[in-house]
Every structure is written in structure tokens, then in C-alpha cells.
C-alpha positions in Angstrom: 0.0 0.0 0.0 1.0 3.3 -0.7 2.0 5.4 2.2 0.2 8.1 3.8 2.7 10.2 3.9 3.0 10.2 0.1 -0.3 11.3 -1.0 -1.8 14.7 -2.5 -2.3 16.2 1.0 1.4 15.9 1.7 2.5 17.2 -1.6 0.6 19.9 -1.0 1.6 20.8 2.2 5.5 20.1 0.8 4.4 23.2 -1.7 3.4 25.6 1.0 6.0 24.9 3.1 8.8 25.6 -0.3 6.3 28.9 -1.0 6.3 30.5 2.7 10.4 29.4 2.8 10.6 31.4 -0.1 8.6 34.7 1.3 10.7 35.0 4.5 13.6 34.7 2.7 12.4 37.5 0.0 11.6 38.9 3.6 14.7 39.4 4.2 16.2 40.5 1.1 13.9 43.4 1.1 14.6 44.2 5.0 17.8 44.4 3.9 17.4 46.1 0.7 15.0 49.0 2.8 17.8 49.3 5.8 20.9 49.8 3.2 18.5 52.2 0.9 21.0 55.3 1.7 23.8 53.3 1.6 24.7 51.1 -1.4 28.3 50.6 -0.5 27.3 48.5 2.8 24.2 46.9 1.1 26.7 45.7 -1.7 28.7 44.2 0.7 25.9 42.4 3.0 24.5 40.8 -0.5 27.6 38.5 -0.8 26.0 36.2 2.1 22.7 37.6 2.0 21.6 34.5 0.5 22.9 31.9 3.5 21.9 34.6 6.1 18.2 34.7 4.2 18.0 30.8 4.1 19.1 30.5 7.6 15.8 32.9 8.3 13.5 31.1 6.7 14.2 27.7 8.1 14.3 29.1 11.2 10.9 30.6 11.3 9.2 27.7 9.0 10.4 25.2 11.8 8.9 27.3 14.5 5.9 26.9 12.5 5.4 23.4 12.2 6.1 23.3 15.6 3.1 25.5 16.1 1.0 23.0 14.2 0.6 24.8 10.8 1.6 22.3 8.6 -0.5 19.9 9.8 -2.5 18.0 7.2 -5.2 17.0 9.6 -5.5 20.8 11.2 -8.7 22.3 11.3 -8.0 25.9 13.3 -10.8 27.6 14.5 -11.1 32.0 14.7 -7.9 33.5 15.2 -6.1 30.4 15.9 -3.9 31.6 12.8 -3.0 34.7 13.6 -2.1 33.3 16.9 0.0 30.6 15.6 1.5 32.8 13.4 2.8 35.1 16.2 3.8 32.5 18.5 5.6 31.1 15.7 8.1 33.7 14.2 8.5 34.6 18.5 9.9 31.5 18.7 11.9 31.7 15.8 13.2 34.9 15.9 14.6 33.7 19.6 16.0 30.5 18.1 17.9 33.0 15.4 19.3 35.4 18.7 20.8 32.0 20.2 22.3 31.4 16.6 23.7 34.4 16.2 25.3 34.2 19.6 26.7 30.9 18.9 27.4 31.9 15.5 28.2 35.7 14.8 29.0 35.6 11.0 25.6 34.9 10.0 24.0 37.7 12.3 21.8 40.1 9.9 21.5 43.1 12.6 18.8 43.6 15.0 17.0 46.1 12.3 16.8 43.5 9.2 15.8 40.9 12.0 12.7 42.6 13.2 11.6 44.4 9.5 11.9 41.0 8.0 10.3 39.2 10.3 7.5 41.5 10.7 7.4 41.8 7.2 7.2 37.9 6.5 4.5 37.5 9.1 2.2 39.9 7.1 3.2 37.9 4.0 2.6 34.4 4.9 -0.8 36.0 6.5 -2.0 37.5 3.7 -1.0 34.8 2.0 -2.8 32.1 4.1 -5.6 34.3 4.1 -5.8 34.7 0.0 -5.7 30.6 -0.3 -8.8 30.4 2.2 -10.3 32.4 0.4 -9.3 30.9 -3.5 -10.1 27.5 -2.4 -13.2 27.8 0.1 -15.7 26.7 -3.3 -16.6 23.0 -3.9 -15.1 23.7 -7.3 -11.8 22.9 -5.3 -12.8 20.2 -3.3 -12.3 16.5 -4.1 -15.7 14.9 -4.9 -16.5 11.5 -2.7 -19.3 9.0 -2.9 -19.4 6.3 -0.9 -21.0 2.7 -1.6 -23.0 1.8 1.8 -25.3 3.4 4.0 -24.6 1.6 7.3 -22.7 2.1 10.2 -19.3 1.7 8.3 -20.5 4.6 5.3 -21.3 6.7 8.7 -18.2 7.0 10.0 -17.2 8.3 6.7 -19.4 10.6 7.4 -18.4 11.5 10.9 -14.4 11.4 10.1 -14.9 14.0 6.8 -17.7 16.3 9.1 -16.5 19.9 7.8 -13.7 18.7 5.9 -11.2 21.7 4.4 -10.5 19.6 0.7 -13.2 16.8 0.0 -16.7 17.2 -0.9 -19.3 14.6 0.2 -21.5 13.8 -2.8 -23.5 11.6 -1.0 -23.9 7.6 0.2 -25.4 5.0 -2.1 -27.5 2.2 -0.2 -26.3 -1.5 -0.9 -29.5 -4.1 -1.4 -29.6 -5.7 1.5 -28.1 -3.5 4.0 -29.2 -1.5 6.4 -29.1 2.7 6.0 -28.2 4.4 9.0 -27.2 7.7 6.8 -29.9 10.8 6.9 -32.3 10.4 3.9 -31.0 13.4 2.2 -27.6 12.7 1.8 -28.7 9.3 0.0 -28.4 8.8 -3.5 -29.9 5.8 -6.3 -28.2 6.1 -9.4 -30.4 6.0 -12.1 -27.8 4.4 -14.5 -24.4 2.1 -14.5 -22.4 3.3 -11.5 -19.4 4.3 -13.9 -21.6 6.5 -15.7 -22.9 8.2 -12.5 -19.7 9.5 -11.4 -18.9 10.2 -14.3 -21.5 12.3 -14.6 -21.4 13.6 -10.9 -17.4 14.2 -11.6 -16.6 12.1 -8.8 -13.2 11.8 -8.3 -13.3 9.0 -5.7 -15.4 6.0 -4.7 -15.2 4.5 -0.9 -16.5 1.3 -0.4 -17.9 1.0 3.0 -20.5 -2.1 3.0 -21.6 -3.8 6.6 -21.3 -6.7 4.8 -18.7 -7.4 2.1 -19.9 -10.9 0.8 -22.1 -10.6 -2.0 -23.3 -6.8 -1.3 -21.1 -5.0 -3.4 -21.1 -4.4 -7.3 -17.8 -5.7 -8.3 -18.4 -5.1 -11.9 -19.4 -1.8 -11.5 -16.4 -0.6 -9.4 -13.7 -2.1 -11.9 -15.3 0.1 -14.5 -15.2 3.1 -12.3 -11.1 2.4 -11.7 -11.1 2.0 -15.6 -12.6 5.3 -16.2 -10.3 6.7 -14.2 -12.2 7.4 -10.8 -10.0 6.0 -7.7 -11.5 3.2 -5.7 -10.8 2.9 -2.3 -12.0 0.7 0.8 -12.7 1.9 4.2 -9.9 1.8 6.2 -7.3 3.0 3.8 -9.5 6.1 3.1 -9.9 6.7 6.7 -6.2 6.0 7.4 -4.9 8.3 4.9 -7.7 11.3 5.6 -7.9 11.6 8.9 -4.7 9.8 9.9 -5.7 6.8 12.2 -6.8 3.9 11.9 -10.4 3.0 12.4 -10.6 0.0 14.8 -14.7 -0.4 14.3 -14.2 -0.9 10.3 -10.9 -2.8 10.2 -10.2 -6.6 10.2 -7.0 -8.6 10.9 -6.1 -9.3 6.9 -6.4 -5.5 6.2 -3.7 -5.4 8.9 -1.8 -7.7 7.3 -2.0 -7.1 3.5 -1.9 -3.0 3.6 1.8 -2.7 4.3 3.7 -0.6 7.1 5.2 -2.2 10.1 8.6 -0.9 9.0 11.4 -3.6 11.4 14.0 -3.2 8.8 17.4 -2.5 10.0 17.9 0.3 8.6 14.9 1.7 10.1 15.7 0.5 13.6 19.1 1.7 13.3 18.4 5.1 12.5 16.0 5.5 15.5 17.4 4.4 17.6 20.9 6.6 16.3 18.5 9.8 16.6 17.1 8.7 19.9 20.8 9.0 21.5 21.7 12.0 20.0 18.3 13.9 20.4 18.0 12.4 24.6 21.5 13.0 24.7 21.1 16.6 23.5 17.6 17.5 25.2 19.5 16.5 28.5 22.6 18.5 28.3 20.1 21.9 28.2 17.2 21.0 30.0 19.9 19.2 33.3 19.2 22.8 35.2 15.8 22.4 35.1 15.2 18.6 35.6 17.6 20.5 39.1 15.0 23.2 39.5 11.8 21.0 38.9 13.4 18.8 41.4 14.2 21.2 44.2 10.0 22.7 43.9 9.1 19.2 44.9 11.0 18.7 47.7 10.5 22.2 49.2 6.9 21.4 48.2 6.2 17.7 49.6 9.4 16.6 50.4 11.7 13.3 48.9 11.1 11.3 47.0 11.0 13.8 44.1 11.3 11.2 41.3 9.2 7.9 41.4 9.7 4.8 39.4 6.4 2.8 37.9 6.1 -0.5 36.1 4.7 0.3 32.0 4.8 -2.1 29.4 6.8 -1.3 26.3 8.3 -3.1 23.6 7.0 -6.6 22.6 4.9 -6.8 26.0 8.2 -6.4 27.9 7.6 -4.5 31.6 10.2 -1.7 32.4 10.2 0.7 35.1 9.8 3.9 34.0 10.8 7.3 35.4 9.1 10.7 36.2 8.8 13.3 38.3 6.3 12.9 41.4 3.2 15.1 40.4 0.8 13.4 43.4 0.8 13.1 47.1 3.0 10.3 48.6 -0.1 8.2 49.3 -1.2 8.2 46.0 -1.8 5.3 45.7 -1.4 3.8 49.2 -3.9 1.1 49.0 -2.2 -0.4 46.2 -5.1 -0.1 43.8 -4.1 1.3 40.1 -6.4 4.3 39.0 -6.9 6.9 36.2 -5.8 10.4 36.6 -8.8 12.9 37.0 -9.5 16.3 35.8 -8.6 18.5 39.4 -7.1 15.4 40.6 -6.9 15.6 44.2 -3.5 13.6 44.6 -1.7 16.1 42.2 -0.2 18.5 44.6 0.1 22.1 43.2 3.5 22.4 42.3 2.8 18.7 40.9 -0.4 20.3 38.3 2.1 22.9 37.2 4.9 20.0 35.7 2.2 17.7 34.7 0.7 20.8 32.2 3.9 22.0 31.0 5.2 18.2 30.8 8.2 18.9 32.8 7.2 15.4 34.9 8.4 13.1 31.8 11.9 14.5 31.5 13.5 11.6 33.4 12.1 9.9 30.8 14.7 10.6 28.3 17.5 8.1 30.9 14.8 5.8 29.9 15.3 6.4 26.3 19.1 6.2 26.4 18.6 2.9 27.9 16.9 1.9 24.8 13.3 0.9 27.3 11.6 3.8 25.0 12.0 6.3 21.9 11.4 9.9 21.9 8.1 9.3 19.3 5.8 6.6 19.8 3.0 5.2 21.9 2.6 6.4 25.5 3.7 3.2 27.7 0.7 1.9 30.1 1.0 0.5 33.5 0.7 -3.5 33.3 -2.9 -3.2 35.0 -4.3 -0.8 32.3 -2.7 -3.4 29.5 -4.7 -6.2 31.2 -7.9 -4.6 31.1 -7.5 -2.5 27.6 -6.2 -6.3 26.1 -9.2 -7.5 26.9 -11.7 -5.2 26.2 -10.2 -3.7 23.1 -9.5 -5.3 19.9 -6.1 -5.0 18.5 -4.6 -3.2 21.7 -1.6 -5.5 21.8 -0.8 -4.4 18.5 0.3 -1.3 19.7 3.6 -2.9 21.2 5.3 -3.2 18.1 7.4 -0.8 18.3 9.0 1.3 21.4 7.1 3.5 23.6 7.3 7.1 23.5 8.1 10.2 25.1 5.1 11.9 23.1 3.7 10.2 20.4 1.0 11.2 17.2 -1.7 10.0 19.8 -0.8 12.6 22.5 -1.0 15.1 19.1 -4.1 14.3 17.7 -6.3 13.4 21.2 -6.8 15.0 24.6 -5.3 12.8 27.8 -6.5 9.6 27.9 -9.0 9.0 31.4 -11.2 5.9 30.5 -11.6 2.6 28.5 -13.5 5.0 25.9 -10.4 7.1 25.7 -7.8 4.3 25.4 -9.5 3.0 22.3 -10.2 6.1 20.7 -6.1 6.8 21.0 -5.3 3.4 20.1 -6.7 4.3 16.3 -4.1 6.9 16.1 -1.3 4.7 18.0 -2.2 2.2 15.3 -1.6 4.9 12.7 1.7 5.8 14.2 3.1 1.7 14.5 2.2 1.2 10.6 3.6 4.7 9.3 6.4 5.7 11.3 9.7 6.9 9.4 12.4 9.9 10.3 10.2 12.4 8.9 7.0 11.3 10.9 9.2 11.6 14.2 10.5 14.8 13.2 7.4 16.1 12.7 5.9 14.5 15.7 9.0 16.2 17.9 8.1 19.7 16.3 4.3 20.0 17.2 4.7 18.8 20.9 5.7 22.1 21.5 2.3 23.3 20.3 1.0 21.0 22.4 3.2 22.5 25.8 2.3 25.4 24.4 -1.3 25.7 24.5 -1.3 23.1 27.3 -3.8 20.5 25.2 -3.9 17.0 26.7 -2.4 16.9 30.1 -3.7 16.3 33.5 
């Protein structure tokens, strides 16, 4: 199977990224072209590495903003997120380019072409966010779907595409047989050969999304659509690639098995686990005086022990112990009975809320990670108890311990903390996701948006 990470949706968002590295770099140019405007001598001498310094700008700021979540495919902001994003974003870049430049003095462009360009390159990428809203808010844009079923699978199609930014919904078509748990109006009976209807409709895909596969779907029929041109897709692919998980309700063991993914290769492994040294090994050297200060608020606070060790199950089903910070009262747990954490947990202690929203808790985590017990990117490691119970109770769950557990994972992107049975399964589709897709680039971009989520404190308790 094709990946993911390869389709039209990531092209695209390759394009925007090239288009906005190119504006902050024109950014610059100009900055520098408007501070030098009285004097050509000094401007002719800044051009000779205006191009490095201008480059250096723009992937700066660019990586600030896919850390802020805006080149997400799945992303859906709501009013003002942008602008906010945006802000936050070239903040945080323009900081990350004062630390270069005092690390690295010959590529320093002056405080004045700094702040013009950047301040000219957040109106630019704005305006030019803003102008692509606006060009491809029409259907005439959008991808046109229609889906072969009616029942419970063709509604979560429905549910996963609800307000979709690229994909129009041309409607569901009813299999004989089945039953129709889509609203009446979004129903449709073609009136001739199902090639001909979407060719008529200019549907660009089909999704086939029966209840029942044996005998209830037109076989015929859907070979001529791929003939004429018009992709045919099933369920969980479509889902997988869309909304970037995969759908535990509409998949089945061979689809597991036969859709590719699962990358063990060495090469892979090797490369991870090279990254995980040097990225744990970097991420400790500079964060070692806060792990200090983190450590002495707890023990003013609530006294020793400030760090805690607690059996989670990573890798193959294998138990480690793994290492935080304590967040809770020292009788947590003092009857020995497992439980969720809580919204307003009572056991957190108030220092102990603060590290738990700002994450500061997992950094021990990362001696876990140089031990090679967990990765920096992948599933969030449950206690053995939790395993137990979610094995049972959820289908495919094991699954999940494929690969090494994470320090933050696509899951803790894409879904709020996890409190409850309900909430386990619902980030095991995305965990799923994660252990059949994973590759550098994945991680990388996994690594860059946990900031957004620190940031705007989303899925911590």
C-alpha cells in the first residue's frame, strides 16, 4: 500500500512549506534592501552572504511553525487560531535566530533587518494564508466522494470527513440488502451504471464501506469506475490516509496484514534508535538545570522522594520501570489499587499540576530512552494493569507494542489525555496509525508540534 505520507495532502503541504520558505527569505532581502536604501556601499557588501543569512531565516521561522501546528495535514483551526499561531511562531523563531547568532556571529543580519523582516514575512505568509482560504473555500476545489453503503461503516465516513477543508461529500449509495443508517437526504440511487454516474457527478473517488462485504457489493461496477479513471478505495485505507488513524470499528485482521507498514527493517531501527541518542542526549545536556530546578519545587513542596519509578509495558509486552517526576501526594496510591488520573485530581499537589501541564514530569524519561526501554516518538507506555484490562476489552490493543514506547507520540498530538476505556480506544486508532507509518520524517514532525501541544497546554492532567 502506498504510504500516507505520500499522497496529495502531503504534496501539497510540501508546496506551502517551499512557497512560505521562499517569502521570508524574499523577507529578508527586502529588510535588507530598505535598511541599506541610503547606503549602497554596505548593502553591496551584505548581498555576498545575504543569501545563506536569508535561508538560515527562513528555516528558522518555517520550523517554528510546524512546531506550532501549521503544517499539519489533519488541522482544522478555528477564529484567530492563525493569527495566533502565526505570532507564536516567528516569536519562537526569531529567539532561536538570537541564540544562533550568539553561537554563530558571522551569520548575524543586525537587530534592524531581524525585526523588519520578520514583521514583514508574518504579514506575507498571512495575507497569503488568508488569499488561499479564500481561492479554495468553493466545492469547485474540493475532491468529490461518494461512498458505496449506507450503514454504520458509510457513517463513520461521514463523521471522520464532518467539515472537511479539501473533500466534498456527494452523498452515500444504499447497498441491497443493508441497512441505512445515513440521513435520507444525503442518499443517493443512481439511475444508471455506477461508472456512468460518477462520471456524470465528476466524482473523483469511490469508498466502499459495505456492513457486509460478501455478495453486497457491485464488483463489476467498481472495476469500470477504476477503468474510467475514478480512484476506488475501501474503508480503512480512506480513513487512514484522511484523517490519519486507523479506524478499529471498520478494520479486520487481513487488512492489517496485507496494507503494508510495520517498518522492522534494519535500517529503520538503526536510524531511530541513532536519533534517539543523539536527540536524549542533546535535550538533557540543556534541560539538566531544570530537571535541578523542577526537582528542588518538589522537595520544598512535599518533600523526597521527588522522582518515582512505575512499572509500563513497552516493547514486545516487555515491563520496564519507567521514570518521572512525582506530580501526586505520597499516598497516591497507598492502598495499592491502580487508578486513572482525573480532571482537578486531588492527589496532584500544586507544584505537581504545574509539571504535569507544561510536561516537565516526563523528562526523566529521556534516561529511559538512552537505555533503549523507549523512543522519543511513539505510543505512551501503560501501566501493566491498564494493559490487562485494555487487552481485553479492546480489539487489536496489543498491537500497539510493536514498536517502542514514546516520550510523546502522534496520539498525545491528535487526542486530549486519555481518562477511561472510551479514551484508550479512541487513541489506540491513532497509535495504530503511528506503528504502521512511522519513518524519520514522521518523528521529526511528531517532535516539532509537541511544542504546540506545551504550548497551549492541550492534553495533560
Amino acid at each position: 500500500m502506498r504510504s500516507p505520507f505520500a499522497s496529495r495532502k502531503w504534496q501539497l503541504l510540501l508546496v506551502l512549506w517551499v512557497l512560505e520558505l521562499l517569502l521570508v527569505f524574499l523577507a529578508v532581502r527586502v529588510a535588507a534592501w530598505i535598511r541599506f536604501l541610503h547606503d549602497p556601499d554596505t548593502h553591496a557588501v551584505f548581498v555576498q552572504d545575504e543569501p545563506l543569512r536569508g535561508l538560515i531565516v527562513a528555516v528558522f521561522v518555517t520550523t517554528a511553525m510546524a512546531a506550532f501546528g501549521l503544517y499539519q495535514a489533519y488541522v482544522r483551526y478555528q477564529r484567530h487560531d492563525l493569527v495566533l499561531r502565526l505570532v507564536l511562531s516567528f516569536a519562537f523563531g526569531g529567539i532561536g535566530l538570537l541564540v544562533l547568532y550568539y553561537l554563530l556571529p558571522q551569520v548575524y543580519i543586525g537587530r534592524g533587518i531581524l525585526a523588519m523582516a520578520l514583521l514583514l514575512a508574518l504579514l506575507a505568509v498571512l495575507a497569503s494564508r488568508k488569499l488561499a482560504q479564500r481561492l479554495f473555500r468553493g466545492n469547485g476545489f474540493k475532491r468529490r466522494i461518494l461512498v458505496l453503503g449506507a450503514g454504520g461503516n458509510a457513517a463513520l465516513v461521514q463523521a471522520g470527513l464532518l467539515d472537511h477543508p479539501s473533500i466534498l461529500l456527494i452523498g452515500f449509495v444504499p447497498l441491497p440488502n443493508q441497512a441505512v443508517m445515513v440521513a435520507d437526504d444525503l442518499l443517493v440511487h443512481p439511475v444508471c451504471s455506477l461508472a456512468e454516474f460518477g462520471k456524470r457527478l465528476r466524482v473523483y473517488e469511490i469508498v466502499s464501506a459495505p456492513d457486509e462485504r460478501r455478495g453486497g457489493l457491485p464488483m463489476e461496477d467498481m472495476l469500470a469506475c477504476a477503468q474510467n479513471g475514478i480512484v476506488v478505495t475501501d474503508l480503512s485505507s480512506f480513513l487512514e490516509r484522511e484523517i490519519g488513524m486507523v479506524e478499529i470499528a471498520a478494520v479486520d485482521p487481513s487488512w492489517l496484514l496485507f496494507s503494508g507498514g510495520f517498518d522492522r527493517s534494519l535500517p529503520r531501527r538503526l536510524s531511530k534508535r541513532f536519533f534517539d541518542l543523539v536527540a536524549a542526549s542533546a535535550l538533557l545536556l540543556v534541560t539538566w538545570p531544570l530537571m535541578l530546578g523542577v526537582a528542588l519545587g518538589i522537595w520544598l513542596e512535599s518533600g523526597a522522594p521527588v522522582m518515582f519509578r512505575q512499572s509500563r509495558v513497552g516493547e514486545g509486552g516487555r515491563v520496564f520501570d519507567l521514570l518521572k517526576f512525582r506530580s501526586m501526594r505520597l499516598d497516591a496510591e497507598g492502598d495499592g489499587v491502580a487508578r486513572w488520573a482525573q480532571q482537578a485530581d486531588a492527589r496532584i499537589t500544586r507544584f505537581g499540576s504545574f509539571i504535569r501541564v507544561t510536561r516537565l514530569d516526563e523528562l526523566p524519561q529521556l534516561f529511559n530512552v538512552l537505555r533503549g526501554q523507549m523512543s522519543l516518538v511513539g505510543p505512551r507506555p501503560e501501566r501493566p494493569f491498564f494493559v490487562d484490562q485494555l487487552s481485553s476489552a479492546i480489539r487489536y490493543y496489543p498491537v500497539r507494542h510493536c514498536v517502542k514506547p514514546g516520550l510523546t507520540g502522534w496520539a498525545q498530538l491528535r487526542y486530549p489525555y486519555g481518562a477511561s476505556v472510551e479514551d484508550a480506544r479512541e487513541k489506540l486508532k491513532f497509535d495504530l496509525f503511528y506503528a504502521k507509518n512511522h519513518n524519520f520524517l514522521f518523528d521529526l514532525v511528531i517532535l516539532v508540534q509537541t511544542l504546540e501541544v506545551v504550548v497551549f497546554r492541550r492534553g495533560a492532567r
